[in-house]
RODO-2510 file (C-alpha; in nm, 4 decimals, decimal comma):
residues 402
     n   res          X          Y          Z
     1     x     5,1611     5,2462     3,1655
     2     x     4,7976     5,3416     3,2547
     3     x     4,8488     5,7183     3,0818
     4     x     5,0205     5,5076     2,7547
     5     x     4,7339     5,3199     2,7380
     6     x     4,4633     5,6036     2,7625
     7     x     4,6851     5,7655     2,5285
     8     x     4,6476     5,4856     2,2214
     9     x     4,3066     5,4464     2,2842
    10     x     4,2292     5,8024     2,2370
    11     x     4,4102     5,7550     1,9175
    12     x     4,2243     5,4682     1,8196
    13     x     3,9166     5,6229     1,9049
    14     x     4,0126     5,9603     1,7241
    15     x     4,1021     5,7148     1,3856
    16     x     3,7605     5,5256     1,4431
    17     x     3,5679     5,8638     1,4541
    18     x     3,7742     6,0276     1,1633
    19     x     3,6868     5,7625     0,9436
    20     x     3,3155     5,7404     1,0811
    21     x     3,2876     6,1075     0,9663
    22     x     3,4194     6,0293     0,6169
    23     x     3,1958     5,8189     0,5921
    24     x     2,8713     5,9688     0,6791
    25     x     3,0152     6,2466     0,4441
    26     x     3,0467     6,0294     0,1542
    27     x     2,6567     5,9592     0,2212
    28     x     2,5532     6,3080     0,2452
    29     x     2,7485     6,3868    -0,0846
    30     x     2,5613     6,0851    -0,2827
    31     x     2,2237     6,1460    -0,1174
    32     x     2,2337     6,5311    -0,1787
    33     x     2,1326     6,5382    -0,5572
    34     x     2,2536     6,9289    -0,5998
    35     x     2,5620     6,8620    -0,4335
    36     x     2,6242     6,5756    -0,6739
    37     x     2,5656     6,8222    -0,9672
    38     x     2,8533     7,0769    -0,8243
    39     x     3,0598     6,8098    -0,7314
    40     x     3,0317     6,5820    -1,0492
    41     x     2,8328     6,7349    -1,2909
    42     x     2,9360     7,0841    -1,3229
    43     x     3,3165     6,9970    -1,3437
    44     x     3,2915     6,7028    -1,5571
    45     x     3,0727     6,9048    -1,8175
    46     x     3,1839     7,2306    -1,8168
    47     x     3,5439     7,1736    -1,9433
    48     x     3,4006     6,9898    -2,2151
    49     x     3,1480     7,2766    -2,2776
    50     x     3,4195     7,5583    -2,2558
    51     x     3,6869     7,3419    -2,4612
    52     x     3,3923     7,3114    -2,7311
    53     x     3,3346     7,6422    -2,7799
    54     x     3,6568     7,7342    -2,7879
    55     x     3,7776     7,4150    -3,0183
    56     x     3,8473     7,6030    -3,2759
    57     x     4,0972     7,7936    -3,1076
    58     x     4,1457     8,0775    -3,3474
    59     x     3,9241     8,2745    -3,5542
    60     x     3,8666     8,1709    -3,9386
    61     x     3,7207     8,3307    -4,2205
    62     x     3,6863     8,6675    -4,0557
    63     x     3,4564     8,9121    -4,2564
    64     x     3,6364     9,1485    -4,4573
    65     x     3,4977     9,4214    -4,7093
    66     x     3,7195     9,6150    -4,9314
    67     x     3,7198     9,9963    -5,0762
    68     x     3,9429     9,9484    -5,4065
    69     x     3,9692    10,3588    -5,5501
    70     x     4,2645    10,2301    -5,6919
    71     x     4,1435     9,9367    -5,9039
    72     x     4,4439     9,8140    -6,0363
    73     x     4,6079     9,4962    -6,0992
    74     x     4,8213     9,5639    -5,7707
    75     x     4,5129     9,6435    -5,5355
    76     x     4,3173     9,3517    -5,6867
    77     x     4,6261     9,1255    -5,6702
    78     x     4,6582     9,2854    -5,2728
    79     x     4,3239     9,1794    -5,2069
    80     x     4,3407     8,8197    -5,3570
    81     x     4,6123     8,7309    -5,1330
    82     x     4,4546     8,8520    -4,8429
    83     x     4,1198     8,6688    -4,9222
    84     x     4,3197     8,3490    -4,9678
    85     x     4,4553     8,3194    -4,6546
    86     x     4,2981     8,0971    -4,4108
    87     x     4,1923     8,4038    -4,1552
    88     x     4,0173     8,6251    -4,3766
    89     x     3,7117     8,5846    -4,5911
    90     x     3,6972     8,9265    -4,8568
    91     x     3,2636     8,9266    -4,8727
    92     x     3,2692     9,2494    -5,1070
    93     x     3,4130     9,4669    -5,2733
    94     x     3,2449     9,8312    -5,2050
    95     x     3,2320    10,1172    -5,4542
    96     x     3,2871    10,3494    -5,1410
    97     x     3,3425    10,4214    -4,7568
    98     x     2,9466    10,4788    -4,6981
    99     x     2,8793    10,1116    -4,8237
   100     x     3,1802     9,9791    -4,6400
   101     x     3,0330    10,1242    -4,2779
   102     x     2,7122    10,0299    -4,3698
   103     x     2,8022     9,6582    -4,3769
   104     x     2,9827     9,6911    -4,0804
   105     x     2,6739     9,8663    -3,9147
   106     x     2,5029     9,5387    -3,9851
   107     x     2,7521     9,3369    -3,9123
   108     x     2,7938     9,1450    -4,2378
   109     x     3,1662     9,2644    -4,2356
   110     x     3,4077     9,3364    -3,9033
   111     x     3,6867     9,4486    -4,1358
   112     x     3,7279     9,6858    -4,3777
   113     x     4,0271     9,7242    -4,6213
   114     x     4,0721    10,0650    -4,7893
   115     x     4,3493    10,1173    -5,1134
   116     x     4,3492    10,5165    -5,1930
   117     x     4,3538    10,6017    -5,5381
   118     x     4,7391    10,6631    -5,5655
   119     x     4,8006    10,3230    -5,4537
   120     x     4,9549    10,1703    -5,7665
   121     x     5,0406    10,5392    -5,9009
   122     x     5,2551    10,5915    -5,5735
   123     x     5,4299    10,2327    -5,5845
   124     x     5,4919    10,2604    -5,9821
   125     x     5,6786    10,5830    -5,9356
   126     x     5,8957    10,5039    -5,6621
   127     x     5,7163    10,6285    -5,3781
   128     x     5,6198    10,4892    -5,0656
   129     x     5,2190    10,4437    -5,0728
   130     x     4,9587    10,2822    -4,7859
   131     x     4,6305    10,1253    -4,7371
   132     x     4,4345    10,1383    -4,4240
   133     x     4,3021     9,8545    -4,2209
   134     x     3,9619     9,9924    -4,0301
   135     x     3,8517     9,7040    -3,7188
   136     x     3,5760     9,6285    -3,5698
   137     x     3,7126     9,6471    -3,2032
   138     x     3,4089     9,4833    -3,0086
   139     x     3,6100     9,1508    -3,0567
   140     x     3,9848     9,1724    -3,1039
   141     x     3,9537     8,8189    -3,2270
   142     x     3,9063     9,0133    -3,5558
   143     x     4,1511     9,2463    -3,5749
   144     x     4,4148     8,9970    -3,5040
   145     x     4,3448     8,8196    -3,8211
   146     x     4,2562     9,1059    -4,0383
   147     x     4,5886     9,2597    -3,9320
   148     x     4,8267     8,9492    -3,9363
   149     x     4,7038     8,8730    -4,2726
   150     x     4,6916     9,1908    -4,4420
   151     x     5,0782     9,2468    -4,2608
   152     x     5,2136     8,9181    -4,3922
   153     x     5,0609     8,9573    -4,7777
   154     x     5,2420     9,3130    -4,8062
   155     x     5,5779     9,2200    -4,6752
   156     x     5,5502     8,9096    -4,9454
   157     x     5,4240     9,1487    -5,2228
   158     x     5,6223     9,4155    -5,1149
   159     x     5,9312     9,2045    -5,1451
   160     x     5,8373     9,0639    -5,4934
   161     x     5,7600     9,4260    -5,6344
   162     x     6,1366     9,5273    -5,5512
   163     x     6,2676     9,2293    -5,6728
   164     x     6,0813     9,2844    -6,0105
   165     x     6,1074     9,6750    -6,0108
   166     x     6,5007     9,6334    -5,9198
   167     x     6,6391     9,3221    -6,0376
   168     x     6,9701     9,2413    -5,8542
   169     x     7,3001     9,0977    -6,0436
   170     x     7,3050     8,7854    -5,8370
   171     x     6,9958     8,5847    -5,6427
   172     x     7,2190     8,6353    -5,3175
   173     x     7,1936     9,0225    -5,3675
   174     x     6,8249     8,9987    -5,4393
   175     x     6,7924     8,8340    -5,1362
   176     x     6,9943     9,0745    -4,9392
   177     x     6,7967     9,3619    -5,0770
   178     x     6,4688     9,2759    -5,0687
   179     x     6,5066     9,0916    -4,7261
   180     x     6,8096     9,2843    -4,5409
   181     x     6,6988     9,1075    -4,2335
   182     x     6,4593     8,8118    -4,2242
   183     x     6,2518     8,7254    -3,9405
   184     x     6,1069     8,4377    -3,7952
   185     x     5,8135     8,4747    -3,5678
   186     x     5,8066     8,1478    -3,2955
   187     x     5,5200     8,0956    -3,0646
   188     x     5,6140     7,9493    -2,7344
   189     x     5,3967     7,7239    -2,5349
   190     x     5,0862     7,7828    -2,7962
   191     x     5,2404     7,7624    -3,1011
   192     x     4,8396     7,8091    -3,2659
   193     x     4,8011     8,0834    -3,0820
   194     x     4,4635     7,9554    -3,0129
   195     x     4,2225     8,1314    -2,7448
   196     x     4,1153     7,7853    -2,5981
   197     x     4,4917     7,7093    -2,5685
   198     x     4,5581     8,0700    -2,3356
   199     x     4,2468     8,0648    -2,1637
   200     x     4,0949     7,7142    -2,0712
   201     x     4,3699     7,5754    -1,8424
   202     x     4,3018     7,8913    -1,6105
   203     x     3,8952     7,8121    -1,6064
   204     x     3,9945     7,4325    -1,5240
   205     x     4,1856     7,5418    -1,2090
   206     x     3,8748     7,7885    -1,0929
   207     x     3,6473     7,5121    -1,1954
   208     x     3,7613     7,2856    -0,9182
   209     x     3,8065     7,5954    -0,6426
   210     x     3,4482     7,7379    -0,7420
   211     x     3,2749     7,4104    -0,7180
   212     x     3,4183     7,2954    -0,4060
   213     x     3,2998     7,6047    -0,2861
   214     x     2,9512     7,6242    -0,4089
   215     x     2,9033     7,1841    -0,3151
   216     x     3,0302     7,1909     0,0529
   217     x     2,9217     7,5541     0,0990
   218     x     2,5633     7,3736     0,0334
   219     x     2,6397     7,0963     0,2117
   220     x     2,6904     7,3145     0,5436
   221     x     2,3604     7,4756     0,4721
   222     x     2,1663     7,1780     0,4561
   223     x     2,3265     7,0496     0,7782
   224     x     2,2313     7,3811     0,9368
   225     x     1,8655     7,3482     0,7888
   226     x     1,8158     6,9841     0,9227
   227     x     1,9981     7,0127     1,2538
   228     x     1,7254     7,1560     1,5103
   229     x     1,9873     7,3233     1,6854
   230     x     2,0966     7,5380     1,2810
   231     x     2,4641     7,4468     1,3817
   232     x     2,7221     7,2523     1,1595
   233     x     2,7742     6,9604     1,4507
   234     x     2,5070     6,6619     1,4209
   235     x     2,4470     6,5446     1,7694
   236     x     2,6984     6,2219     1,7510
   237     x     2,8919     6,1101     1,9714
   238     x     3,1569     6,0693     1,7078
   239     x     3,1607     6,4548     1,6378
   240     x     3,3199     6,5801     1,9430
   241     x     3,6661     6,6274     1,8771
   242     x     3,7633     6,9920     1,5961
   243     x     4,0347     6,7814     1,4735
   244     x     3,8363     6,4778     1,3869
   245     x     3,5511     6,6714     1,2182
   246     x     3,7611     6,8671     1,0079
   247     x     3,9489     6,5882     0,9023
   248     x     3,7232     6,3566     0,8440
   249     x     3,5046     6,6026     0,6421
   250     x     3,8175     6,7386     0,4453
   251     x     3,9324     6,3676     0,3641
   252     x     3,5780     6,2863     0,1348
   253     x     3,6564     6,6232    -0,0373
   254     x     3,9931     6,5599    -0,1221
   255     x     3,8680     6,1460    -0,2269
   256     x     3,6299     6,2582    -0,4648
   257     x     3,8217     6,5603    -0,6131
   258     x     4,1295     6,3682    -0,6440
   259     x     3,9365     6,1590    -0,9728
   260     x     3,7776     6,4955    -1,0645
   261     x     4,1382     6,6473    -1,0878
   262     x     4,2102     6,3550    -1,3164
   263     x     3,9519     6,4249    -1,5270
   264     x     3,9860     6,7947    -1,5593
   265     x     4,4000     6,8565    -1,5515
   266     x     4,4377     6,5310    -1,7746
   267     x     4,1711     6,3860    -1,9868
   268     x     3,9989     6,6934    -2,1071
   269     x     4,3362     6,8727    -2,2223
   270     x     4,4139     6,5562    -2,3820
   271     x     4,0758     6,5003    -2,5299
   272     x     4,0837     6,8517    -2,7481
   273     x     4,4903     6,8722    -2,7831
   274     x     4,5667     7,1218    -2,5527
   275     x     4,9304     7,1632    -2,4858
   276     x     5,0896     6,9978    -2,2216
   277     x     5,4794     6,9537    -2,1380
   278     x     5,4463     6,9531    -1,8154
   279     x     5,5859     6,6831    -1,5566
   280     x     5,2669     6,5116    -1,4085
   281     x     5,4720     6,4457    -1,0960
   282     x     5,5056     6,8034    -1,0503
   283     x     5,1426     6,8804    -1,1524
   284     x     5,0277     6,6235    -0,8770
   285     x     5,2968     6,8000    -0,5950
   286     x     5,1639     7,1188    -0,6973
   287     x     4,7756     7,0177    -0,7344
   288     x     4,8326     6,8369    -0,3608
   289     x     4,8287     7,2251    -0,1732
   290     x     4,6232     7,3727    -0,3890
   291     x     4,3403     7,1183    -0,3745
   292     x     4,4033     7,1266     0,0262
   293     x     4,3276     7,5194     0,0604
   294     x     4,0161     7,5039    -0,1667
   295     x     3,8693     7,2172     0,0575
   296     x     3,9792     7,4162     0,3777
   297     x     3,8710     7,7645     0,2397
   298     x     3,5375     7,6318     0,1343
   299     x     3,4821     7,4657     0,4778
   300     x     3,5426     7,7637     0,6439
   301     x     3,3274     7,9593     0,4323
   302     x     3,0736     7,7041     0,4847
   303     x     3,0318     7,7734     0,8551
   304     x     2,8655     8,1306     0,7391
   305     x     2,6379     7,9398     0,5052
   306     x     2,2817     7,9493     0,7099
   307     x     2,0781     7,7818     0,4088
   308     x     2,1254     7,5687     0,1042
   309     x     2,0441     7,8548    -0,1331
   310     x     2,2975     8,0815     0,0200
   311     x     2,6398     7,9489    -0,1588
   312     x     2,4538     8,0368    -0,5038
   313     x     2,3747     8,3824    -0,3790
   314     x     2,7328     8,4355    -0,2784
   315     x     2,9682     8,2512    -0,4685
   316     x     2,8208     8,2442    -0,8088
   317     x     2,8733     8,5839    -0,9075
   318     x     3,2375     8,5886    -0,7959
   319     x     3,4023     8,3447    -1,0836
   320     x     3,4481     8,6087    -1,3309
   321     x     3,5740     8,8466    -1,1042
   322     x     3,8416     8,5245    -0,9469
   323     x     3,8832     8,4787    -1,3561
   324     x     4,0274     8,8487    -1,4248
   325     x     4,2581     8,8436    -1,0723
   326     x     4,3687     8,5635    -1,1345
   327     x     4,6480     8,7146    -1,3853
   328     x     4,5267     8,5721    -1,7201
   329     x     4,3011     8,7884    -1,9099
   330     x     4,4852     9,0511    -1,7759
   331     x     4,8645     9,0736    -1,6818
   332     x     4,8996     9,0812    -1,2898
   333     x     5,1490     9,3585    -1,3392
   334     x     4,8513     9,5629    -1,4403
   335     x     4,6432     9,4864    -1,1753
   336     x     4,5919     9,7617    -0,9473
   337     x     4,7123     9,6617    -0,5847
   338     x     4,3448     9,6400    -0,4269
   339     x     4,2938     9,3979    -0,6435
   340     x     4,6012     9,2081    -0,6478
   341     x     4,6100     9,1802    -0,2823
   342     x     4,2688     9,0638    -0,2734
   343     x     4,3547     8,8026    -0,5074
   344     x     4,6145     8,6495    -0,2496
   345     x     4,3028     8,5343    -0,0096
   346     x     4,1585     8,2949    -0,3132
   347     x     4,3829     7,9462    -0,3839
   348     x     4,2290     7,9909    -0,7971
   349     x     4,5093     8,3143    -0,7982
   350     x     4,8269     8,1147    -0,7178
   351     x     4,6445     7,7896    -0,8611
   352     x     4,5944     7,9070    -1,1869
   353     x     4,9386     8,1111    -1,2337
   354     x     5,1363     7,7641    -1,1215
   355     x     4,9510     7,5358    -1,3327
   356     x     4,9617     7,7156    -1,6590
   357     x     5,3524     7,8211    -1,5850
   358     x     5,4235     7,3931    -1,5280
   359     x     5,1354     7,2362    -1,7649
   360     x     5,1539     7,4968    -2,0597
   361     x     5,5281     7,6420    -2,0315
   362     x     5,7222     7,3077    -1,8441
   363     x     5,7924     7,4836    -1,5452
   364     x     5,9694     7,3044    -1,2377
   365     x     5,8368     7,3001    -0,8897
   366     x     6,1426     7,5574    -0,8411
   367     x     6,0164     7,7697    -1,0412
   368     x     5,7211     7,7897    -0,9699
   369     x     5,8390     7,8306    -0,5876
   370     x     5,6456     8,1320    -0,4767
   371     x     5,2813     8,0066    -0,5874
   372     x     5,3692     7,6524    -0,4292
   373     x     5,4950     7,8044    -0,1171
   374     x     5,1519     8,0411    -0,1036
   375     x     4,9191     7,7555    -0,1933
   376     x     5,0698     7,5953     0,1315
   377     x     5,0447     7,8843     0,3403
   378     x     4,6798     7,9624     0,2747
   379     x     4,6062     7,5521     0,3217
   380     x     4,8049     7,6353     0,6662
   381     x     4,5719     7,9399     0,7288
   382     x     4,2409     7,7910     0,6179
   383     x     4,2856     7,4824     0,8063
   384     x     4,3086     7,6781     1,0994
   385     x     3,9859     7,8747     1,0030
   386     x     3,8035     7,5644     0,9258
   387     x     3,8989     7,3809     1,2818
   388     x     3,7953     7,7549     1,4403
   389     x     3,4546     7,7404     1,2995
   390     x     3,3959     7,3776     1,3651
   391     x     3,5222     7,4343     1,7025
   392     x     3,2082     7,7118     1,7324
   393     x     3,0037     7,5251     1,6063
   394     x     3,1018     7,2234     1,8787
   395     x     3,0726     7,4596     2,1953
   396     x     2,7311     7,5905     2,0500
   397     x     2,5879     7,2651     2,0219
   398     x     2,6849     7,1872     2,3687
   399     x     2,5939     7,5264     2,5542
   400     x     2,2307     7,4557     2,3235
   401     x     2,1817     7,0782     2,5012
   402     x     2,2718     7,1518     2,7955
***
C-alpha cells in the first residue's frame, strides 16, 4: 500500500513538473524576441516569399533571336509560330551569327534560332533539312521553353507541309500518313510543370526542420549564457528528473509547431494553388514522426550550443546542402553514397521524400512505408540523445552546487 502510494505521487509529481516545464518554456519562447522570429516569423514568411517568386511557376516570354539565311516564306512562317507561343518572345531577327552572340553576350537574348540557307530549298525538293536551336545553359529554365516550343511548331508544320506536298485520297489516309503514330504527352502530379510546383513543397518540409533547429538551438544558448553555472538545467526544483525536462521542453515545441504545420503544409499550398491530392489524415500520421525527430534532433543539438549566436554559425549554412540531399534537385539515385548516407542522420531527407510522394503524387502511408518507418526510428534515436544530454547537463549542475 505504502510503495502504491509513493508510486502515484511520484507520478503526480512527475505530471505537475512536466507541465511546469512547458510552461516556463512557453515564456522563454514569447519573451525571447529572436526566437519568436525563427519560430513564427521565418516560417510564416518565407513560404509566402519562396511561393512568390516562384508564382509564376514556369518561364514566359523567354528571349529568343533568330538567324533567317533562308528568308523564305517557310522560315518566316517557322519563326511566327514559334514567337506566338506563350514561352517564347522572338526580340530580333539578326542578319548573322556575330549579331546573334552578341545579344546573347549582353543578355538581351538567351536563345538563338538559326535556319541555314537550304532550309526551304531542302524541304521543297524532298529532302530532309534542319535548323539549330543554340541555349543559353546558365538557366535551363530557358532551354526548356525554347526547345518545347520550337519542337512542337515543327512537328505541326512539318505535318501540314506533307499533307499539302502529298495530298492523300481520303482524310483517314492523310491522317495516317502524316501522323503514323500520335502522341499525347500527360504530366502527372504537376500537370504545369511549374518550378514552384516541384520545388516548394520540399523547402516547406526543411523550413520547419531548419527553424526548429536554429529557435531551440538559441534557446539552449541563452539558457547556457544566463545560468551561472553555463549548463542547460535552471536550478529548480522542478528540473530534476531527464524524463520530465525533455518532455516538458519537447511538448511547447511540438504546441507551437503543430499551428505552424497548419500554416505551412495547408494554407500556403492552398493560397498559390499548389497541387495537393493527398489524404490530410495521412499527411498529419506522417507529419506526427517527423515533427517529433526535428524537435528531438534540435534538442540534442542544442546541448552543444554554448551561446545564442552559435546556432546561426552552424546551422545556417547547412539548408542548401539538406536541400540537394534531400533527393529533389537531384535524384537520390545519383547521389553518391557519402552523401546519401549522411542524409539518413537529418529528419528534412525522409521528411521531404514522404511528403511530396503523399501531398503531390497521393501516396498512402503504405507506400510511403520506409520514410515513415525512418522518421520514427530517428525520433526513437534522438529522443534518446536529447534525454542523454539533459541527463549531463543534470549531474553537472549538481556536481557544480555541491
Amino acid at each position: 500500500m505504502g510503495n502504491g502510494y509513493r508510486l502515484s505521487n511520484r507520478i503526480k509529481e512527475g505530471i505537475v513538473d512536466v507541465f511546469y516545464i512547458w510552461k516556463e518554456e512557453l515564456k522563454n519562447i514569447f519573451k525571447d524576441s529572436g526566437v519568436i522570429v525563427f519560430f513564427f516569423l521565418v516560417p510564416f514568411a518565407y513560404p509566402l516569399v519562396y511561393a512568390l517568386i516562384y508564382n509564376n511557376e514556369v518561364v514566359h516570354e523567354a528571349k529568343m533571336v533568330v538567324v533567317d539565311d533562308s528568308d523564305t516564306y517557310l522560315s518566316r512562317e517557322f519563326t511566327r509560330r514559334v514567337n506566338a507561343t506563350p514561352d517564347v518572345h522572338v526580340v530580333s531577327v539578326c542578319k548573322d551569327m556575330n549579331e546573334a552572340k552578341q545579344m546573347l553576350d549582353e543578355k538581351k537574348a538567351y536563345g538563338i534560332l538559326y535556319f541555314p540557307s537550304t532550309f526551304s530549298k531542302d524541304l521543297n525538293s524532298g529532302r530532309q533539312t534542319k535548323i539549330s536551336l543554340f541555349a543559353d545553359m546558365s538557366s535551363l529554365l530557358f532551354y526548356k521553353a525554347f526547345l518545347l516550343a520550337a519542337t512542337e511548331v515543327s512537328f505541326d508544320l512539318g505535318k501540314e507541309y506533307v499533307s499539302e506536298l502529298h495530298p492523300a485520297v481520303s482524310q483517314q489516309a492523310e491522317m495516317i500518313k502524316i501522323d503514323p503514330v500520335p502522341y499525347e504527352s500527360i504530366a502527372l502530379y504537376n500537370s504545369q510543370m511549374g518550378f514552384a510546383s516541384f520545388l516548394v513543397p520540399a523547402i516547406l518540409i526543411l523550413v520547419i526542420q531548419q527553424t526548429l533547429l536554429l529557435g531551440i538551438g538559441m534557446l539552449g544558448g541563452t539558457a547556457r549564457e544566463k545560468n551561472k553555472l553555463h549548463t542547460l538545467v535552471p536550478s529548480n526544483r522542478h528540473f530534476k528528473g531527464t524524463l520530465r525536462i525533455v518532455l516538458g521542453k519537447s511538448l511547447s515545441y511540438m504546441v507551437l509547431y503543430a499551428v505552424v504545420c497548419i500554416w505551412v503544409i495547408t494554407v500556403v499550398p492552398r493560397l498559390f494553388a499548389f497541387p495537393q491530392i493527398g489524404n490530410p489524415g495521412v499527411i498529419l500520421l506522417f507529419l506526427l514522426p517527423f515533427l517529433a525527430a526535428s524537435i528531438f534532433f534540435a534538442m540534442t543539438l542544442s546541448g552543444f550550443m554554448t551561446s545564442r549566436e552559435s546556432p546561426m554559425l552552424v546551422f545556417v549554412f547547412t539548408s542548401v546542402i539538406l536541400l540537394f540531399i534531400s533527393g529533389v534537385s537531384w535524384p537520390k539515385e545519383a547521389i553518391p553514397e557519402f552523401w546519401r548516407a549522411l542524409g539518413c542522420f537529418f529528419p528534412s531527407t525522409p521528411g521531404v521524400q514522404g511528403f511530396i510522394r503523399i501531398n503531390t503524387s497521393g501516396a498512402s502511408l503504405n507506400e510511403v512505408a520506409d520514410e515513415y518507418r525512418m522518421l520514427w526510428i530517428q525520433a526513437g534515436v534522438y529522443f534518446i540523445s536529447a534525454c542523454i544530454i539533459y541527463r549531463y547537463q543534470i549531474i553537472r549542475s549538481l556536481k557544480a552546487t555541491i
